[in-house]
DRENDO-1510 file (C-alpha; in Angstrom, 1 decimal, always signed):
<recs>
REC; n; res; u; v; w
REC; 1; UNK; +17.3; +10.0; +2.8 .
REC; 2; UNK; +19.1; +6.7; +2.7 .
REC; 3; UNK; +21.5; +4.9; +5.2 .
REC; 4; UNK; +24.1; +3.1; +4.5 .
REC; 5; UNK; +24.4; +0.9; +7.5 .
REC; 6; UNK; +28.1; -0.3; +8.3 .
REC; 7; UNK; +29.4; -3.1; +9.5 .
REC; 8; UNK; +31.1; -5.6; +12.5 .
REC; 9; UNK; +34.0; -3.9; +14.1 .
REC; 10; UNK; +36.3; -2.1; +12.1 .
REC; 11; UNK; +33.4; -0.1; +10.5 .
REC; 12; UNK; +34.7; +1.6; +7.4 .
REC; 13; UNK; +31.3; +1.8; +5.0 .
REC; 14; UNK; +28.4; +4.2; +7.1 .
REC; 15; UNK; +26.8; +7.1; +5.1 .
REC; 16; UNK; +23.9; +9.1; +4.8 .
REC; 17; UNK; +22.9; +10.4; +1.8 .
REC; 18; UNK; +20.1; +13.1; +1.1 .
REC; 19; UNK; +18.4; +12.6; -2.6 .
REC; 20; UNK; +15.8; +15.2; -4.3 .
REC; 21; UNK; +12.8; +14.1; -5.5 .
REC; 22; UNK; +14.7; +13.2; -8.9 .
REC; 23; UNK; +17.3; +11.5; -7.2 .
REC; 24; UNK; +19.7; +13.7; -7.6 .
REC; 25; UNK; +22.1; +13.7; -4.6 .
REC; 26; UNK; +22.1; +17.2; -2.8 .
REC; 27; UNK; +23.7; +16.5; +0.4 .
REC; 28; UNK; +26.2; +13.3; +1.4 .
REC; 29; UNK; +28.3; +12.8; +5.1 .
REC; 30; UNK; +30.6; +10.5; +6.4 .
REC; 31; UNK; +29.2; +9.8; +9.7 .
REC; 32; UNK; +32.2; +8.0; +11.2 .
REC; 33; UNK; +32.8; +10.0; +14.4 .
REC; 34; UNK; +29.1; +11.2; +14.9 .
REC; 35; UNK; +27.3; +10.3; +17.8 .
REC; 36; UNK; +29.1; +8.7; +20.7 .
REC; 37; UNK; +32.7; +7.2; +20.5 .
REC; 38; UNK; +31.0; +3.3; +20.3 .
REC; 39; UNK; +28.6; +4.2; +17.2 .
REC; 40; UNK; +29.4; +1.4; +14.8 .
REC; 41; UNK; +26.0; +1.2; +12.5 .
REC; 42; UNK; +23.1; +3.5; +11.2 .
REC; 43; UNK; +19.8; +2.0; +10.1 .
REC; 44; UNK; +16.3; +3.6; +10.2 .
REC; 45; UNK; +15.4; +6.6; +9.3 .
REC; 46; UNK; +12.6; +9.7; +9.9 .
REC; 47; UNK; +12.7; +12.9; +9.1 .
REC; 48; UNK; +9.7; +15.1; +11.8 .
REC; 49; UNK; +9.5; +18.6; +12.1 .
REC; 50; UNK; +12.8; +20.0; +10.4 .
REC; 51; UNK; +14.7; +17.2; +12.0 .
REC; 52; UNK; +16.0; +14.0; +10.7 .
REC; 53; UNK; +16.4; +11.0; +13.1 .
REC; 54; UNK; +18.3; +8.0; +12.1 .
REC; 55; UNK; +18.5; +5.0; +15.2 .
REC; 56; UNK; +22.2; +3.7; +15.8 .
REC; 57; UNK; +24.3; +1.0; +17.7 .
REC; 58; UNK; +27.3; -0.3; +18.8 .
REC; 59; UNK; +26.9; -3.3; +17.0 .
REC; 60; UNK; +29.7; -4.9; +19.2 .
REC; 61; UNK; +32.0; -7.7; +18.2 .
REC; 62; UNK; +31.1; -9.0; +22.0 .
REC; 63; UNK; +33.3; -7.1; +23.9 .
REC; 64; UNK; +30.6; -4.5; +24.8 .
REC; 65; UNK; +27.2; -4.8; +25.7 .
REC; 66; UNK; +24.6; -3.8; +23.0 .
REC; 67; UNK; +24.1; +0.0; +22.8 .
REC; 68; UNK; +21.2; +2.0; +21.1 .
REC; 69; UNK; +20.7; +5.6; +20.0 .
REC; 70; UNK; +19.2; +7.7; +17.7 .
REC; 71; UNK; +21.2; +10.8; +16.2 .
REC; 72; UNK; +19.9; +13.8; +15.0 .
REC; 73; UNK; +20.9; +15.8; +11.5 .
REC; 74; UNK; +19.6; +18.9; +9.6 .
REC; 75; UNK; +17.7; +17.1; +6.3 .
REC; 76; UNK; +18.4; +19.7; +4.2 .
REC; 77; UNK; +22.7; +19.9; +5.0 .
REC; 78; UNK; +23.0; +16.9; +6.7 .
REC; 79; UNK; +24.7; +18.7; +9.5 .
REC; 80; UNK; +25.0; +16.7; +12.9 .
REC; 81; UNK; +23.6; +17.7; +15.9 .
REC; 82; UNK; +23.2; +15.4; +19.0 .
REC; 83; UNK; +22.1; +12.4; +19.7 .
REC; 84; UNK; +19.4; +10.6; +22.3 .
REC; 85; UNK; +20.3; +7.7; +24.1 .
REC; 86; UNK; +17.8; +4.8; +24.1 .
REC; 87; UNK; +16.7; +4.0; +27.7 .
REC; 88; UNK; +14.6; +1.5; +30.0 .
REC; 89; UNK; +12.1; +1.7; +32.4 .
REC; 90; UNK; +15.0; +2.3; +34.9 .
REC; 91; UNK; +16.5; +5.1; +33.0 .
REC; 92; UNK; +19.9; +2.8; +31.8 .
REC; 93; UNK; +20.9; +2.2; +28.7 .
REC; 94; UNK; +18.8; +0.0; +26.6 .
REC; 95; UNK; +21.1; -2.9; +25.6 .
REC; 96; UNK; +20.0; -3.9; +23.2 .
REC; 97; UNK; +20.7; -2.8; +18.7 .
REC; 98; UNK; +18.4; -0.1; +17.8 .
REC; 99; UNK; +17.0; -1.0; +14.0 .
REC; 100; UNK; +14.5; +1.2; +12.8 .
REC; 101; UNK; +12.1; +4.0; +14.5 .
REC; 102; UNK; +8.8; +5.6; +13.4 .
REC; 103; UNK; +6.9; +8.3; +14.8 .
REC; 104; UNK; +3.1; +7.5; +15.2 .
REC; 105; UNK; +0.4; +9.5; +17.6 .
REC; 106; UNK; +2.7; +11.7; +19.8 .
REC; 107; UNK; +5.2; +8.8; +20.7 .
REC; 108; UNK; +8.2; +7.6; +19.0 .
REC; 109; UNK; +8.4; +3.8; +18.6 .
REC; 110; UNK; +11.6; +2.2; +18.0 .
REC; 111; UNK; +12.0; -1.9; +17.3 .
REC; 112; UNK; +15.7; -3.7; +18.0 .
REC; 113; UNK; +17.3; -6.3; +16.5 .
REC; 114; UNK; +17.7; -8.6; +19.5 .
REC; 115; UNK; +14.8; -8.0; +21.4 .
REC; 116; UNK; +11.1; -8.9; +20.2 .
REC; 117; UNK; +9.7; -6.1; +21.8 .
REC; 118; UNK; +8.6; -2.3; +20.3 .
REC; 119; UNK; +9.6; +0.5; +22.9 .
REC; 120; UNK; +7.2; +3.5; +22.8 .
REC; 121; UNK; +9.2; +6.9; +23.8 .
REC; 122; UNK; +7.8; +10.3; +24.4 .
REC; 123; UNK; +8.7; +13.5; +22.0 .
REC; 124; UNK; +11.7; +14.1; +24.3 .
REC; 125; UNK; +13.0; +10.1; +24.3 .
REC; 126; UNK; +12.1; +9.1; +27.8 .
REC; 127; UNK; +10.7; +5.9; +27.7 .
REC; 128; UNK; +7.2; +4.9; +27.7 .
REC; 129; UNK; +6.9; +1.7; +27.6 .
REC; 130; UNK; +7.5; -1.8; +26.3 .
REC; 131; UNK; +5.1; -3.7; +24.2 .
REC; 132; UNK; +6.3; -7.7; +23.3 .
REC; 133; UNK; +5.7; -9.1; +19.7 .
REC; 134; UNK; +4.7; -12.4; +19.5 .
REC; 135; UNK; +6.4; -13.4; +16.3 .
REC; 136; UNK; +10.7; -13.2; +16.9 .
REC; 137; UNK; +11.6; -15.2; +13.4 .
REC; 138; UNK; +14.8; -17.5; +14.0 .
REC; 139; UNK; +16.1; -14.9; +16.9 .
REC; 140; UNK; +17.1; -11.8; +15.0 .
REC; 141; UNK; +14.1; -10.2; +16.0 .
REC; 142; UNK; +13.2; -6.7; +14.0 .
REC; 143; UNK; +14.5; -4.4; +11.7 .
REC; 144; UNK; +12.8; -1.6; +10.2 .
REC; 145; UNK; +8.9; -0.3; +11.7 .
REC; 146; UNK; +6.3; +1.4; +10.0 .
REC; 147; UNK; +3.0; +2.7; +11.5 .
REC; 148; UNK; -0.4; +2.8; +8.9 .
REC; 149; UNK; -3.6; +3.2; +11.1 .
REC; 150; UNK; -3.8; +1.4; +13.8 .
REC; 151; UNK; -1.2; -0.9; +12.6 .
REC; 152; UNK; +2.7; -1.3; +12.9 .
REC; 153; UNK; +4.4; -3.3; +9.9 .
REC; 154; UNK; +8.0; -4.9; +11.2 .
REC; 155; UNK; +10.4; -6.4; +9.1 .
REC; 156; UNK; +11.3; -9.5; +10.7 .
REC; 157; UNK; +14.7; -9.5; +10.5 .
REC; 158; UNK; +17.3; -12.7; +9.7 .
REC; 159; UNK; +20.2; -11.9; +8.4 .
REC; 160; UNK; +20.8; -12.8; +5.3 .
REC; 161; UNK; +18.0; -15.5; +5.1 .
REC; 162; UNK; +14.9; -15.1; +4.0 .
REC; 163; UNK; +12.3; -12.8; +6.1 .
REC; 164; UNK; +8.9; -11.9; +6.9 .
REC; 165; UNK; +7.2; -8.9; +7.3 .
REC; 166; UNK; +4.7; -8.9; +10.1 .
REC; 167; UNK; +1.9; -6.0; +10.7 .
REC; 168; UNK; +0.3; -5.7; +13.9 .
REC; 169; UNK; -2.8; -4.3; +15.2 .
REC; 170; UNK; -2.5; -2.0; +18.1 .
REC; 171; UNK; -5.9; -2.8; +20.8 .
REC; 172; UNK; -5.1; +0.1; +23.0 .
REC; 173; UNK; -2.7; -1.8; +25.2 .
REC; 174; UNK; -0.3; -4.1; +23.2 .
REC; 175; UNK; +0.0; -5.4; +20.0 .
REC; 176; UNK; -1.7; -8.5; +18.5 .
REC; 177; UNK; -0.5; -10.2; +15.6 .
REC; 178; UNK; -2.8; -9.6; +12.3 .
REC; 179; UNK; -0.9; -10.7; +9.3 .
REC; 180; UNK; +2.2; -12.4; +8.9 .
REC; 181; UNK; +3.6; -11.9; +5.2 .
REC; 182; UNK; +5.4; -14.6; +3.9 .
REC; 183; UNK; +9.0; -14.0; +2.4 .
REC; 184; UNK; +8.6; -13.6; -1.5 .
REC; 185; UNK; +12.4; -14.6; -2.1 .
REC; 186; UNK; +15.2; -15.7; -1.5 .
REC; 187; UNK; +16.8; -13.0; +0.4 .
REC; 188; UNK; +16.5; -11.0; +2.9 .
REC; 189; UNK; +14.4; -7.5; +2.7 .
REC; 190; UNK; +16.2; -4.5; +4.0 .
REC; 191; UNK; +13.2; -2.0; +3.7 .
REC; 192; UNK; +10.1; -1.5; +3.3 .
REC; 193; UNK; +7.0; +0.8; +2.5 .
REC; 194; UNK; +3.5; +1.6; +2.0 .
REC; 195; UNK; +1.5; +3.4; -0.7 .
REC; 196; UNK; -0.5; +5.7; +1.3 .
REC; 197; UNK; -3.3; +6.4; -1.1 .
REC; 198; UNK; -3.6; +2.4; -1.1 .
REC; 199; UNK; -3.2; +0.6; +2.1 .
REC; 200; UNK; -4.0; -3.0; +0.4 .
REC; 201; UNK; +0.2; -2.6; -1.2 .
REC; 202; UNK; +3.1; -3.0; +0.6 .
REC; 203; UNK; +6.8; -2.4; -1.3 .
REC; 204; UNK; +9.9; -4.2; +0.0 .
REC; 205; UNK; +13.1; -3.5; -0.9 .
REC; 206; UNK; +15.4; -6.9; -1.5 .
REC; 207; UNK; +18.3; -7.6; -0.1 .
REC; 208; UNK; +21.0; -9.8; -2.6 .
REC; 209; UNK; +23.6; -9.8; -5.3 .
REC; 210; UNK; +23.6; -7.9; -8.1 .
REC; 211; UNK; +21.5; -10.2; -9.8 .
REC; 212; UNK; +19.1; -10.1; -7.6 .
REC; 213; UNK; +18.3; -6.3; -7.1 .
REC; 214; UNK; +14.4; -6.3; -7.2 .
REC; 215; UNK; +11.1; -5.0; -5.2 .
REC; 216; UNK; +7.9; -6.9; -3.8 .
REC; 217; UNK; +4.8; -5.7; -3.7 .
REC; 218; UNK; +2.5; -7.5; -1.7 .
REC; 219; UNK; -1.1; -6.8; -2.1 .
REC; 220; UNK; -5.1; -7.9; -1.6 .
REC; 221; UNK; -6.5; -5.9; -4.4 .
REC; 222; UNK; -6.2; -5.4; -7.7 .
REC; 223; UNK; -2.8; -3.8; -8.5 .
REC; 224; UNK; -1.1; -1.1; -11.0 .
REC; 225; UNK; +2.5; -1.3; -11.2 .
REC; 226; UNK; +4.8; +0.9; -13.2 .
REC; 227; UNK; +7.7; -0.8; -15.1 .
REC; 228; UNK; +9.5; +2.2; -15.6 .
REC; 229; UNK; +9.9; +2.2; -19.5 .
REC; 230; UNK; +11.6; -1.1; -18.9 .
REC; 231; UNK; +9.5; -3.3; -20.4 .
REC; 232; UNK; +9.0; -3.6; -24.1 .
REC; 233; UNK; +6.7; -1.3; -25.7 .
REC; 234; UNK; +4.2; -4.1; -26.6 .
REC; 235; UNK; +4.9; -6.6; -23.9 .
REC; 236; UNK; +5.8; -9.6; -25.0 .
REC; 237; UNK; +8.6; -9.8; -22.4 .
REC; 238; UNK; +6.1; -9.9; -19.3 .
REC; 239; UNK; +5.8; -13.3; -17.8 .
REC; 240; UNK; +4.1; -14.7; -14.3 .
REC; 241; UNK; +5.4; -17.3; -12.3 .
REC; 242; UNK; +4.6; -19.0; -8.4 .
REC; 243; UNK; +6.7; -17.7; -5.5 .
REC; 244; UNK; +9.6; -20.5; -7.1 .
REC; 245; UNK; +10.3; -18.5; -10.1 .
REC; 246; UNK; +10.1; -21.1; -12.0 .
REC; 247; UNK; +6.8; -22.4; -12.7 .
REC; 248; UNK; +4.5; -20.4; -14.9 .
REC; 249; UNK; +1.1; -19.2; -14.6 .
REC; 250; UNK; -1.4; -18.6; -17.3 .
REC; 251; UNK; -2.4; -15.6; -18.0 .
REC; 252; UNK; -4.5; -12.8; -20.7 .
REC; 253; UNK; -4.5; -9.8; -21.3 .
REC; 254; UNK; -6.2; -6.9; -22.9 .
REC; 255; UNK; -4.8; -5.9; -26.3 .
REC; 256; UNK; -7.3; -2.9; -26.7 .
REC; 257; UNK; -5.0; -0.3; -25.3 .
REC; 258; UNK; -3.8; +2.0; -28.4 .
REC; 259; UNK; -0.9; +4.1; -26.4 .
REC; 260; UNK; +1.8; +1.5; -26.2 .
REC; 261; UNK; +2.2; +2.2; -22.6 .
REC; 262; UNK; -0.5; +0.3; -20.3 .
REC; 263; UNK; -1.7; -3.3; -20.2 .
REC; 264; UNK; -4.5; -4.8; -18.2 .
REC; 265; UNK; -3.7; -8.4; -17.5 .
REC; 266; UNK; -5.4; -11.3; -15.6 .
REC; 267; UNK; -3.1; -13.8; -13.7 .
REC; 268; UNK; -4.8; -17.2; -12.6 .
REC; 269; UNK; -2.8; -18.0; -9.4 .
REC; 270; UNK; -5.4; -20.7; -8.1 .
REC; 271; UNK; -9.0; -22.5; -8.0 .
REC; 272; UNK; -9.6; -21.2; -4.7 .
REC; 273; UNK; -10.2; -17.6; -4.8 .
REC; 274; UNK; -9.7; -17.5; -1.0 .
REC; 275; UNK; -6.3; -19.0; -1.5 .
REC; 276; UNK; -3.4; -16.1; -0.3 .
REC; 277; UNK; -1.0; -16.6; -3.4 .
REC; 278; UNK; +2.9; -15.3; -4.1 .
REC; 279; UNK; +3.5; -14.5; -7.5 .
REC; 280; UNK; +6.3; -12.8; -9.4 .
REC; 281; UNK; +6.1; -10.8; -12.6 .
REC; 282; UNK; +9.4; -10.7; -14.4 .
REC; 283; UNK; +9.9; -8.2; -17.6 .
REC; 284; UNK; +12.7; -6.5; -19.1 .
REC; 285; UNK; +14.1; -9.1; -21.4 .
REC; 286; UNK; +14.7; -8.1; -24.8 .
REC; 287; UNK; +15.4; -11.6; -26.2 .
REC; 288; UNK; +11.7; -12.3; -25.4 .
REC; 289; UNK; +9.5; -11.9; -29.0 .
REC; 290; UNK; +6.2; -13.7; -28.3 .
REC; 291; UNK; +3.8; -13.1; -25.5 .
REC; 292; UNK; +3.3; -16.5; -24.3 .
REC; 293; UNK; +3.2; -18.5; -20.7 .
REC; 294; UNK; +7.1; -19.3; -20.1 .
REC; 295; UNK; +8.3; -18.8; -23.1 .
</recs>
């Protein structure tokens, strides 16, 4: 299921969409007029127990306070439901823009885009509690959570800028900071996921023009990554660079593969091999004909 959020007041642009696992669309809605009257943007998304939750707001144009909810649809039809309406301690409204929610050990945890906090809510949405983040980026606070373990990845959120995913480690009673994932572009990352079989990768999802459609991956360990069929049979297009996308790394490879579909390749990304290094891998360009660094 994807969201497509919508905008600033007037909101003209906010769908959900339900793909198969070939992504083939099998269910689409309008959901302009779902929800209560101030809905104005859908973000995160979860489906649990034959119901799928997407968190909402008001995103106001400052003529109304911030408002939070999370609406509830049938995943296979899309159908619309109800909605729950995001509350404090004191049972009000939450003012504050709901941006993504996850469900993790009986609670449902829900992060906001102006408020550096992740609010842990029962199975029936009464609220729980209110645990502070440490890390609040340039003020836009969170978008997007996701719970492996005993940690909760959040996408830092700045606009359109660049952005960092942070993970946390949960002690029990709060969260403290454990990793903080520097941004591998330019622009901003709009989602985000893990491999579950291999907790060392993380995929984001890259927010920018439509020359700049790509995915991260962010890893510790060695990696495999599937091109897709979209790089050349014997890869001559594959090139490494730093995190500027310009500067090129050396690299080998080994040529004893006789399928035409797999390569095993070595990047040297520094000296120090207890260095944290970015790197991007670029492919795809059929104008490549050598494999050689930058070339």
């Amino acid at each position: 299921w994807i969201t497509s959020g919508g905008s600033a007041p007037p909101a003209d642009n906010y769908y959900l969409t339900g793909y198969d696992d070939s992504w083939n669309i099998f269910a689409w809605r309008d959901v302009d007029g779902d929800g209560p009257a101030l809905m104005m943007q859908i973000n995160g998304v979860q489906e649990k127990d034959g119901v799928l939750y997407v968190t909402a707001n008001n995103w106001t144009d400052g003529t109304e306070l911030p408002i939070g909810w999370v609406l509830e649809y049938d995943p296979d039809t899309l159908a619309y439901s109800t909605y729950q309406a995001l509350k404090n301690s004191s049972s009000l409204p939450h003012e504050h823009y709901a941006e993504g929610l996850d469900w993790h050990d009986g609670y449902w945890w829900v992060v906001w885009h102006d408020w550096p906090y992740i609010t842990k809510y029962d199975a029936a949405w009464n609220w729980v509690a209110d645990y502070e983040l440490t890390y609040p980026g340039n003020g836009h606070y969170y978008q997007g959570i996701m719970w492996y373990g005993n940690y909760a990845f959040v996408n830092t959120h700045a606009s359109g800028d660049p952005i960092k995913l942070d993970c946390y480690f949960w002690n029990g009673t709060g969260f403290v900071e454990s990793r903080r994932m520097e941004p591998v572009v330019e622009y901003a990352n709009q989602g985000m996921s893990l491999d579950k079989t291999d907790n060392a990768t993380v995929y984001w999802a890259i927010r920018g023009g439509a020359d700049n459609l790509k995915v991260a991956i962010t890893t510790i360990e060695d990696i495999y990554i599937s091109l897709e069929g979209h790089a050349q049979i014997d890869f001559d297009d594959v090139r490494f660079t730093t995190s500027d996308g310009d500067t090129p790394l050396d690299y080998w490879y080994d040529d004893t593969n006789t399928l035409g579909n797999c390569r095993t390749f070595w990047v040297e990304v520094s000296d120090d091999l207890d260095s944290n290094q970015e790197i991007f891998c670029y492919y795809g360009n059929d104008a490549v004909s050598t494999t050689s660094n930058g070339a």
